[in-house]
Structures are given as C-alpha cells and as structure tokens.
N, C-alpha and C positions, 0 to 999 in steps of 0.2 A: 468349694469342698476343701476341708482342711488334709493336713500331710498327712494327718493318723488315719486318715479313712481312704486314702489313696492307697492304690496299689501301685508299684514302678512306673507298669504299664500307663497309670492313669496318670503321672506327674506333668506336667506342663512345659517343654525346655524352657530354659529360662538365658538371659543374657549376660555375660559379663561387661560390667561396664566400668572405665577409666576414667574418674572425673578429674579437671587439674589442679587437685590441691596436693600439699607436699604428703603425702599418706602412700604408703608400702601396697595398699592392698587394691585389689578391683571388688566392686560389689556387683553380688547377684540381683536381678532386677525380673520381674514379669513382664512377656512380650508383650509389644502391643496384639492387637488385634486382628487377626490377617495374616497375607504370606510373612515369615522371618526375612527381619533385614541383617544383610549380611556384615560380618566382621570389618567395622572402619564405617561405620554407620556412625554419622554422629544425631544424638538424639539428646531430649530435657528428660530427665529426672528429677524427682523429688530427692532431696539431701538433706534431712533434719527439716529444719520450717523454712529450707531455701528450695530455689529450685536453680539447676547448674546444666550447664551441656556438658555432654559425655560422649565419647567414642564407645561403641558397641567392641569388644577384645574379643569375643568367641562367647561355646556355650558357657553357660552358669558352671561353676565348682559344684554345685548340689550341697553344700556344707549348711544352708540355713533352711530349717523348716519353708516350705512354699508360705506356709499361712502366716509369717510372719515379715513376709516380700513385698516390696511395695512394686505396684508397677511403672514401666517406661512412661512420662507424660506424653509425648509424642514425637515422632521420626522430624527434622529439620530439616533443608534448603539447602544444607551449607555442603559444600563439597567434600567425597567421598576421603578420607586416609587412608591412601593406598598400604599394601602391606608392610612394601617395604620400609617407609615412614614409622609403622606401629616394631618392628621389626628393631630399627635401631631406636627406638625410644627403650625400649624392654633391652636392650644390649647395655646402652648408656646406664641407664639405672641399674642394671649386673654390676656394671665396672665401677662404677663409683660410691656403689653401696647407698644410693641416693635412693628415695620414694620413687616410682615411679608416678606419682601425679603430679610431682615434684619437676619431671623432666618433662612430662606435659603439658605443665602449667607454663612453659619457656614458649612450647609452640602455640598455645590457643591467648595467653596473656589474659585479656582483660575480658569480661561477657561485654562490654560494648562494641567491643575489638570484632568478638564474633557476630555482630547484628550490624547488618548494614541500615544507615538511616536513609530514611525515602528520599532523600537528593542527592545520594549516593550513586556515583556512575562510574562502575568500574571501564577504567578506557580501555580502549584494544592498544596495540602497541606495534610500529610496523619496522622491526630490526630486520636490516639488510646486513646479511653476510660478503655481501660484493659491492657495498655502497662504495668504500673507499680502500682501494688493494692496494698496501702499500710497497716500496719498491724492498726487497731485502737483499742484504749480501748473504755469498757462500756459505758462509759458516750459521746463518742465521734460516735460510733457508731448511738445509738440512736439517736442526731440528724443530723449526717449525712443520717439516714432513714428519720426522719420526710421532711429534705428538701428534697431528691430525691424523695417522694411520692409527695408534690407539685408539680415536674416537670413534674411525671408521670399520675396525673389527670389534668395538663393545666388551665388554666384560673387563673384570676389575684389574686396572694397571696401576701402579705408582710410579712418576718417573720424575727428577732431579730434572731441574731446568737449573745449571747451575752456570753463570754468566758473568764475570765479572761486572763493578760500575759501571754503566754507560755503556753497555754492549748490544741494549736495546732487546731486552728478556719482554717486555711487556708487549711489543711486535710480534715476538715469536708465541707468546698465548693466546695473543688476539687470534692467531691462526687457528691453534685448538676450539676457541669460541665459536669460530665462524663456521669450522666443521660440521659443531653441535648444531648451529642455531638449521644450518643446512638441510637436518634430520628432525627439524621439527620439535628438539628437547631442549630444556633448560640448562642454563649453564650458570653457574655461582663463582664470583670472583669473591676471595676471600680476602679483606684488607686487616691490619692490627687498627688501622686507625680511619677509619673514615672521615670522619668530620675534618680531617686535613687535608682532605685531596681530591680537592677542587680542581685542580689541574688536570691530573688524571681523568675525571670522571668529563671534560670535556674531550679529551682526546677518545677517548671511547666513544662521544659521542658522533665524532669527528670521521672517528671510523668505523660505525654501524649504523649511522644514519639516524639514530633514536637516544635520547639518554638514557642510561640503563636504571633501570628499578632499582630504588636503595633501601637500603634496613639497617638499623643507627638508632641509636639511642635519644638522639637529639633531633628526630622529627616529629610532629605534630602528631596528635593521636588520630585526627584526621585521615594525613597520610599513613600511616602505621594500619591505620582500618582499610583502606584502598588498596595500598601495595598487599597487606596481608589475602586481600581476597584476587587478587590477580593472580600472586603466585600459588594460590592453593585450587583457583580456577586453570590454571595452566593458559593464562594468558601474559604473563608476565617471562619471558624466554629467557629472559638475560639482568640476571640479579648480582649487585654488589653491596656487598655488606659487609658489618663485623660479623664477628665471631657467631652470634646470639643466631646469624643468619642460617645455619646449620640446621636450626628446628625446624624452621617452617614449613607445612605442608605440601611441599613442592608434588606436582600432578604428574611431571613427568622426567625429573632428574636426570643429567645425563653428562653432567661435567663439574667437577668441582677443581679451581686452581685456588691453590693458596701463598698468596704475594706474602715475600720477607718472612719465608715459613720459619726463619730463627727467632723472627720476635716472641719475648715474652709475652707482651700484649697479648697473645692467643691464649694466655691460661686464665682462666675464670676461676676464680680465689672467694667468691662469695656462693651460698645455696648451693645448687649442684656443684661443685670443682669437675671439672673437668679443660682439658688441651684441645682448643680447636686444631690443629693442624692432626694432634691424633684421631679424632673425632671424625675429623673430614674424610680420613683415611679405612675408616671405618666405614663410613657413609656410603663411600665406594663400592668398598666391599660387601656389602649386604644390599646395593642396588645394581651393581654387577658392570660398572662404567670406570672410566680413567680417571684418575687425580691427579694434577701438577703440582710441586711443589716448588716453587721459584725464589732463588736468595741469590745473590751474592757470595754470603757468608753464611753457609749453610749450617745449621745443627748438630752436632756431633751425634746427635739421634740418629738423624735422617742421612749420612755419611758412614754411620755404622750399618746401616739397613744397606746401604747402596754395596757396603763392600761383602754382606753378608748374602747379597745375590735377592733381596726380598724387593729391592725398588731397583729399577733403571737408572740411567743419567744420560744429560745428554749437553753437552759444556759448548759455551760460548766465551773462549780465550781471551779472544782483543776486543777491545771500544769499536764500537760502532763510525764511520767513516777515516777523517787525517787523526781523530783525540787517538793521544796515549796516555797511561798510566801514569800520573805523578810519580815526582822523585821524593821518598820518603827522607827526611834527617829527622835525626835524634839530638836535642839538647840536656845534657848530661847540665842540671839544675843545680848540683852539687859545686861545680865549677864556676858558675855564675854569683856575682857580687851585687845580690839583690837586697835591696832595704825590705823592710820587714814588709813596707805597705807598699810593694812593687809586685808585680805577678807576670809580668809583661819582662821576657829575657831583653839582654842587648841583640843576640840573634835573631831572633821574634821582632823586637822594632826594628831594627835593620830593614827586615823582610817586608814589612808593612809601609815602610818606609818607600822601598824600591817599588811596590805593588800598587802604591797609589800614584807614585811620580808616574807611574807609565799607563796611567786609565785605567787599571783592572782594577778587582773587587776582590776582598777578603770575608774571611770564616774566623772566628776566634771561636772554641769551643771551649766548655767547662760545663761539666753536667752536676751543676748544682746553683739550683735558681736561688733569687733574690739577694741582697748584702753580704749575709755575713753569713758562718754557719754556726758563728759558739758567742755569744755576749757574753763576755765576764767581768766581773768587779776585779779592778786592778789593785781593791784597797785590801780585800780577803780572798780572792780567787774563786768569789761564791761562781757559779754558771745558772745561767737563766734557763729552766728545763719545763715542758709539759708537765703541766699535775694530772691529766690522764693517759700518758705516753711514756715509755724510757726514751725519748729522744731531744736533743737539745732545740729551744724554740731560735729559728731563724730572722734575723732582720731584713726586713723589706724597704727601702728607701721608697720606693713606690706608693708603700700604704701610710710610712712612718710609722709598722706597726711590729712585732714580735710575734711569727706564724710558726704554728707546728704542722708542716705536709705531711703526718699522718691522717688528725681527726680533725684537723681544718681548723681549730679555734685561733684567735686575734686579740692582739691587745696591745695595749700603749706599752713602751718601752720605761719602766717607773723611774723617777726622779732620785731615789735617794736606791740603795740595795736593800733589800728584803733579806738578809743577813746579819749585814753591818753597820745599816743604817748612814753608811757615808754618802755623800749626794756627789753626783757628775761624775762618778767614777769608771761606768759603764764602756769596753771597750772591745768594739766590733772586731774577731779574729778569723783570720782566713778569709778568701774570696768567696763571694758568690756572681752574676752576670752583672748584675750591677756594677758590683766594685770594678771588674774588669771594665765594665764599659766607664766609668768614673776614669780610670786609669787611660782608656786609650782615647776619648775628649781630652785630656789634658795633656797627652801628649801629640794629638794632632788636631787639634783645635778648628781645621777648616774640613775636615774627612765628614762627610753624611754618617752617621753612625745610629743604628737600631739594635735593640732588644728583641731576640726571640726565643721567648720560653711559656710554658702551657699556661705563666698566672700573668704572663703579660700579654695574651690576646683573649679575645672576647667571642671564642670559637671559631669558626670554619670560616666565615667571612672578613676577619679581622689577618687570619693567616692569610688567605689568598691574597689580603689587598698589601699583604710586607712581599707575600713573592712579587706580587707585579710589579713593586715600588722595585726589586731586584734585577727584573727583567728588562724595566726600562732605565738601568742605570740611576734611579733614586735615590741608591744607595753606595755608600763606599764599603762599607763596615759593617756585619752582619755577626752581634756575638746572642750565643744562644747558647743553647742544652740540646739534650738526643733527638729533640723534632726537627732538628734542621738536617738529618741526616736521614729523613723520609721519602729518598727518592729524589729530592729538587734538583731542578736540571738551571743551571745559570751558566750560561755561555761566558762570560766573563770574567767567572771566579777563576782567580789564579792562582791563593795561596787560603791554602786551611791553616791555622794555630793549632795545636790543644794545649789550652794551659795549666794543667794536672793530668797529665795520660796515666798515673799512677790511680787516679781517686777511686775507679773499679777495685782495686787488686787486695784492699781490704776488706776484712769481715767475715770471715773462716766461710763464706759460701763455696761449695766446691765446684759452680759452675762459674765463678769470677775471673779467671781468669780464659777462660770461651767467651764471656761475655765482653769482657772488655776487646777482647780480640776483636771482635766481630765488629762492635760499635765505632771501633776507633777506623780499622778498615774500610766502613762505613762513612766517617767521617770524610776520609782521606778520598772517598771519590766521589766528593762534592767537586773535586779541582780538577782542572784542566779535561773539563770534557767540551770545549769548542777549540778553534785552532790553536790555543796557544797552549803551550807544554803546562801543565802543573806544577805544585810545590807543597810539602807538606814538613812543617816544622810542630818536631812531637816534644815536649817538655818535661822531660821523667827525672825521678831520682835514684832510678833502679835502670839501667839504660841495659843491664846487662842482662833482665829479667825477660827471660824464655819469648813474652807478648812483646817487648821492644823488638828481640829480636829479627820474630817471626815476620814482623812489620817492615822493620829496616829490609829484610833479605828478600819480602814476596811471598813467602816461603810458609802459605797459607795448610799445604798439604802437610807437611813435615812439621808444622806443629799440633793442629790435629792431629798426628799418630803418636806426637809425642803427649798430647795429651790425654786419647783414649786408653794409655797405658799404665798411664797413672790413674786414671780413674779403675782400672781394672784392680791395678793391684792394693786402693783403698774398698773394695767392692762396693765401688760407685755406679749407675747409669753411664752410660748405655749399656754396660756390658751386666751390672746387678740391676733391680729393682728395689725403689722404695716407696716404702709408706708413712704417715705420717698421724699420729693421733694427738690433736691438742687439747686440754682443758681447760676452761676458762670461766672465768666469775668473778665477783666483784670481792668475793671474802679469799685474801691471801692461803690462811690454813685450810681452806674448805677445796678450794683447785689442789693442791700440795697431798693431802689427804685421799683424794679421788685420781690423782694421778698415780700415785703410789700403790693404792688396793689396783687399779687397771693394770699395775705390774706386777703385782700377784697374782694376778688372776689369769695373767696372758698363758694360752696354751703354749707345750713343749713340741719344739719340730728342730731336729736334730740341725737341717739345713736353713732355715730360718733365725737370724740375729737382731737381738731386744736391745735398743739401745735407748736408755733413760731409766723413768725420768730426770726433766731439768728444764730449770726456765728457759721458754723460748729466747734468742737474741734480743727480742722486741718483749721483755718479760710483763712489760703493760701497756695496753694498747687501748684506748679509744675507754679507758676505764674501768680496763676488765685486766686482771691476773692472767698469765698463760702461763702452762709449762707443759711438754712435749717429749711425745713418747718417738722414736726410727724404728723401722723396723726395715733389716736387711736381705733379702732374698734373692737366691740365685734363679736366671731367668730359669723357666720351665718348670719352677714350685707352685705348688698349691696356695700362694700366698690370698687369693682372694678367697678362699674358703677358710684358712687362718684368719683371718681378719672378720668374715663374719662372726666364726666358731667364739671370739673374742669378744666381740661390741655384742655379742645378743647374751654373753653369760653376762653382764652389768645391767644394773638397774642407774643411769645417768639422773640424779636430783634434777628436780624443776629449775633451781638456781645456777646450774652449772650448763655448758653445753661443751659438745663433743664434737670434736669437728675432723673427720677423716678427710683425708686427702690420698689417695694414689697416685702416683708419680708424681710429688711433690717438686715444685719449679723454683718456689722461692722458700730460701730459709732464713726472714728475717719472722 
C-alpha cells in the first residue's frame, strides 16, 4: 500500500538505522517481518547497490514517504549494542561535530571484521582477580582502597591516581581491575602507546593469570576480528589498548583507567578529532562506573578538574621500597666552551664518565631523531626543505638519506646545491640521536652504546629486545627521544643527560612549556629507581626559565599554578575553551579565499573571540595549504551551538576540506 492511500493509523513503524560510514544522518528502513527488534539490533540493509550492517537507533523520523522505503534485509547474530555504547557514540558525534557514522564506523571497522569466518573460535578467557596479590606498602595500599571502593559502589567517579616515578601507580590499578574483574565486568586499561609495552603487558599477565585482550593498530585483522568479537560478546573481561579502544562494543563496561593520562598520544588528529582521556571520561559518565586517570605528571586539565572539586585525587609521594628521587642539576650551556660540533657538556662527560667507571647505566636524551635537523649550503646558505611540507628535511645517517617526519618522503642528500650549484658544500647543523651517539662512541670508545627512537626500531619486538639488552646489562649507554621515557624501569640506570632541555620551549605553542615540563620530569625518573641514588644533568640555555626551575626545585605544584594563571589571563584552557577551524587545499588563493569568507560569515556572540584568519604554523603540510581560524570561549558558552550555526551557513567546495577541531591539543 502506498503513503497516499495510508491513513496514520495504517503506516507501518518503521526503523531508524546507523550504518558506519562517515554521514550525519540515520536512515528510515522497513521492519522486517514479525515481532520489532529492539533499539541496538544490529541488522543488513540495502545501501544504494551495497548491502551494509547497521544498528537499529529507534523508531523511523517518519520524514520519507513509506513507498519509497526500502526494507531491513535481515536481523544478524552479532551481538546486541547495548544503550549505553549507542548513547556515547550520539554524544562523541555532538561533541565533535563529526557524522555520527563516522564514529560508528571506528567501532564496527571493517564488514569482514563483523563476519566471523567458519574456523573462527572465539576463546573464553579465565582472568583471576587473586592469581597473584601483590605485597603493597602504606601509602600504596590506601589508595588502591579508595579506588576499589569506587568500583565497589558503581556510578560515575573520576579520580587522579597521581604518583610520582617509580611509586608503583600500576600496582595500585591493578587493584581497581581486580575489583571489576571480581563483579563480573570489563575493565579497559587505556595506554598512549601500546605497541611498546611488552613489559607491561607481561606483568599484567603475571598478575591475573591470563594475558589481557589487546587492541592496536598493529594486529592482524585476524586478531582485531577475534578480540572484536570477545569483547562485544562480553567474554573478553580485561582489555588493553590505544585510544581507538574506547569504541568498541563492550557487553558489559565497568572500568576504564587511563595510564600517562598527560600524553598527547591520546588525541586523535585525523577523521573524528577527538581526546581519549576526555572521551573515556565521558564513557564513564554515560555508563555510570569509575575512571582512573594515572600520571606522574598530570595535565593541567585534569589538575584543574581536581581543584575545581569535579575529579578526586589520591597521591603516592615516594618511590616505592629504599629508590629515592634523583638529584636534579642544571648546566647553564651558555658557560660551557663547547665547539660547534660537540653537544656533550664537560659536566655531562664527567658524569658519564664516573657512571660507567662504577658499572651503572646511562640515559642521554634529545627529542629529535636522526642526524641532523637543518642541511645547508655553506656556499649560499640555501637549506634543504620538503616540497610538500614547511619543514626543514632531516639527515639520517642510518638511511644515508634526507627525511621529512611530517609526510615521510626520502631521498638522497644531492651532490652539488639545488641553488648554487656548488658541489660538497652540504653541512649538517645541530644534533639529532645520531650525532649524539656519533659524539659519545668517540668519546668512550669501549661504553655498549644504542639508539632508541621510533625510526630506529622495527616495532614492538625490536623495543622489547633493547629493553632486555638494558635489563641484562647489554648495554652501557641508551641515547634516545620521548619513548625512552615510557614507563621503563632499569634498575641500574644511574644518570639521565638531556642534551637540549630547551628544544620544547619553542614555537608559540601555549601548552609548551607544560609539556616540556612533564616530559623532562619524565625523563628524570628513568634514574635511580633500584638501590642506588639517581642523577640527572639538564643542559639549558635558559637555566633561569620557570620549567628549569620548577625541575631544579621539585616544585611540580607551584609551577602548575603558576602556569594555570597564565593560561587564564591569555584566556587559554583549562580555564577558556578552544576551537579550531582549518582550511586546506592544494590552490594557495583558493584556502586564503575560503578562509576569509568563513570570517565573514562567522556568527556575533558578544562572549565568544574570532581569531584569524592566518596560515597554520605548519602553513603546508603533506601538500596541501592550510590556514586557521581560533575561536575563544569562556567555559559555560554556547560554543558548540556557535560552531555549528557557523559550518552549516558555508557551502565548503569539493577541493577544499574543513577540518574542526574542539579542544585543539596541537598547534602545529
């Protein structure tokens, strides 16, 4: 019967359905045949000449004639989406101004993903809460009580697990886990970085008897099909993943911790944008359980929440057993009578010096991999720069090649300058790990000495086998970048370097000086967590600059307040909100032009600040133009209703793309 000839009474309800592609809307669908399957049904539809699975959202909108509805192919197998799963998918896509098939599309992934193949067996999995009860001290104790009573009165809590280095914060979670696993629910450990932490994921094993379910990037589609269907079967109890791990289907949700909740690593910069650590928080909150957030060197987010009474805290002071806190020094670089092609102070070898004569192990840090970071022609001062990037192309002695770590391209270092045609002129400036380790080979010539940075290992198994090379004494000399400051525990490390503590504090970011803070603090309790005391020699040229200070002194608290005060009175985060609109395309005038009209056009709010536009810091990226709109907001504004009212009055051309961000993390 068609719509015209229906009367209300006679219309058919109909279904709304979410299928996962990146698209705003849900389509109306005809039921099947029989009782209605309820909301979080996942079913096949016809999609144009495909056919796609879909979750069932509620009834139909009633917005399209019946007679031009296609109907449901048929109800699936696949495990129920509970509400509150559909609940924060429809939140995320509010917040981010994202499609919501778009943030569906993160949890269902691929149609093979959803179809299990016939020699598919999903395993059962037997995690013991009591396999292995480790011994705690006082302070460790208590709050591993306070979190496991959140778990054990349910409903949504946030609480700071905030612990110094080495105080043994991963003990005290494991506690909260084992609460959950206790009650029968799932529990999600949240990492920035998985694929590095092989260590980790054996001690977990260690202490629940099972290894825990992983979700990463870097597993097989296989396993990504198996784990997917455990955890949405609710036979998967105890899940550790990145970020992406947030989506998935979970049957019965009931803990979410989120380890080094300061890393950036948690924001997702491509498709949806969005902040795992805020996300997870979220997640909580709409399934009505506890969150941990566990750092060292907490967020000034999540530090602003604590003091505003919205999250808990629960501190772990000292190192766990006889470890104390390294002694921090500062080498004032400017006093130092370094040749140009030296990076390594005379206090710094000294130290290296005394570090190896007595069997310990050292750290040299510098967070900038490869050679060199600037080649240039000595005959004209040309610089050798990405043709799709504003960034200068790096030297790698490893590849013998000239890399840009933006968009990854390689190539020979050329013969003559592409300038001025003079040949051999070419001359590598400034360090990178390389050069450092070049520099501390020749000056300790018998020392074990390795590389560890992200383009010199071969993933997750090439990391674990440098930590064991560290473990068993393999090593004398460990120079790297920010993955060596991932947690590693080396009983024998005695002295950290950093040999540019400054290299953060440029680039008008306004979270750069938090972040250096944090990283370097990081750094520094790589040392002295087995019996013997620490050392940490920091190499600045600003020794006087607020981040030396706060390092040299301890005095972690007091520069957080000195820096949320400054963020306040630029009306920065945490205390303002931002937003971020970039445009981008491959014709210069044609971004320029459309960033401009997007600044005409932006609606008036008295309390609300337009700032731009102006080419992004990173003004070409991967080939494409950028330039970039701010917008400033004081917390408790309408900004997310601002920001649609804005992006839906523009017609965005097919050659450009439009990329919002809310609470923008990086501003390169």
């Amino acid at each position: 019967m068609s719509s015209s000839a229906a009367t209300p009474a006679e219309k058919t309800p109909t279904w709304r359905v979410v299928v996962p592609l990146p698209l705003s809307d849900a389509y109306d669908y005809l039921p099947l045949a029989g009782d209605p399957l309820p909301a979080g049904s996942v079913v096949q539809v016809p999609f144009g000449a495909r056919t796609l699975m879909g979750v069932v959202w509620g009834a139909g909108a009633g917005d399209v004639p019946q007679d031009k509805l296609r109907p449901v192919l048929g109800a699936t197998t696949f495990p129920f989406v509970p509400d509150d799963v559909r609940r924060f998918v429809d939140w995320v896509a509010d917040y981010t101004l994202s499609p919501r098939g778009a943030v569906m599309k993160m949890m269902f992934g691929s149609m093979e993903r959803m179809q299990p193949k016939k020699k598919d067996i999903v395993p059962d999995y037997a995690f013991n809460p009591d396999h292995h009860l480790p011994q705690l001290t006082d302070d460790q104790r208590r709050a591993a009580d306070s979190l496991t009573a959140k778990v054990g009165e349910g409903g949504a809590h946030v609480t700071l697990l905030d612990g110094v280095t080495g105080s043994g914060k991963t003990e005290v979670f494991c506690e909260a886990i084992a609460a959950c696993l206790r009650q029968g629910k799932q529990a999600l450990l949240l990492l920035p970085e998985i694929a590095m932490t092989a260590a980790l994921l054996d001690r977990l094993t260690a202490r629940f008897g099972e290894r825990p379910v992983v979700w990463h990037s870097d597993l097989t589609e296989k396993q990504r099909r198996l784990n997917w269907h455990a955890i949405a079967q609710g036979k998967a109890l105890f899940v550790v993943g990145a970020r992406s791990a947030l989506f998935l289907p979970y049957a019965k949700l009931g803990l979410i911790i989120v380890d080094e909740e300061h890393e950036a690593a948690y924001k997702q910069e491509e498709g949806v944008i969005y902040h795992g650590r805020d996300m997870a928080v979220v997640r909580g909150h709409i399934g009505g359980f506890p969150v941990v957030l566990s750092s060292a060197t907490p967020s000034l987010e999540t530090l602003f929440n604590v003091r505003q009474g919205k999250y808990e805290s629960v501190r772990l002071p000292q190192r766990f057993g006889a470890a104390v806190m390294p002694k921090i020094e500062l080498v004032d670089l400017r006093k130092q009578k370094l040749r140009a092609t030296e990076f390594i102070s005379p206090p710094l070898g000294v130290a290296l010096k005394e570090t190896l004569a007595a069997g310990q192990q050292a750290m040299l840090f510098l967070n900038r991999r490869g050679y060199a970071p600037l080649t240039l022609c000595r005959a004209c001062g040309h610089r050798m720069q990405c043709p799709h990037c504003t960034s200068w192309l790096i030297e790698h002695k490893k590849t013998g090649r000239l890399h840009c770590h933006h968009c990854g391209i390689a190539a020979p270092k050329p013969e003559t300058c592409p300038a001025c045609g003079a040949a051999d002129k070419f001359a590598a400036c400034g360090p990178g790990v390389e050069r450092v380790a070049e520099e501390a080979r020749a000056r300790f010539p018998d020392a074990r000495i390795a590389i560890m940075a992200s383009d010199t290992l071969d993933g997750a198994e090439a990391a674990q086998a440098m930590v064991n090379q560290m473990h068993n004494r393999e090593l004398d000399v460990l120079i790297g970048t920010q993955i060596m400051a991932k947690g590693y525990h080396f009983p024998r490390l005695t002295l950290v370097g950093v040999v540019d503590g400054d290299l953060g504090l440029a680039g008008g970011d306004p979270r750069a000086a938090e972040r250096t803070f944090q990283l370097l603090q990081q750094m520094a309790g790589r040392s002295g967590r087995g019996d013997t005391a620490g050392r940490v020699l920091l190499q600045t040229t600003a020794p006087e600059h607020p981040v030396m200070q706060a390092l040299l002194k301890n005095d972690r608290d007091g520069f957080m307040a000195a820096e949320l005060a400054e963020r306040e009175a630029y009306h920065l985060p945490p205390i303002w909100r931002l937003a971020s609109l970039t445009v981008s395309g491959t014709d210069a005038r044609q971004v320029i032009a459309f960033a401009e009209q997007m600044a005409r056009v932006a609606p008036q709010m008295a309390d609300i600040k337009l700032l731009g536009p102006a080419p992004a810091p990173f003004a070409m990226l991967r080939g494409k133009y950028r330039h970039r709109l701010l917008i400033q907001s004081p917390r408790g504004s309408a900004l997310h209703a601002y920001l649609r009212a804005w992006v839906n009055a523009v017609r965005v051309p097919r050659s450009l793309r439009l990329i919002v961000d809310v609470d923008p993390y990086s501003f390169l």
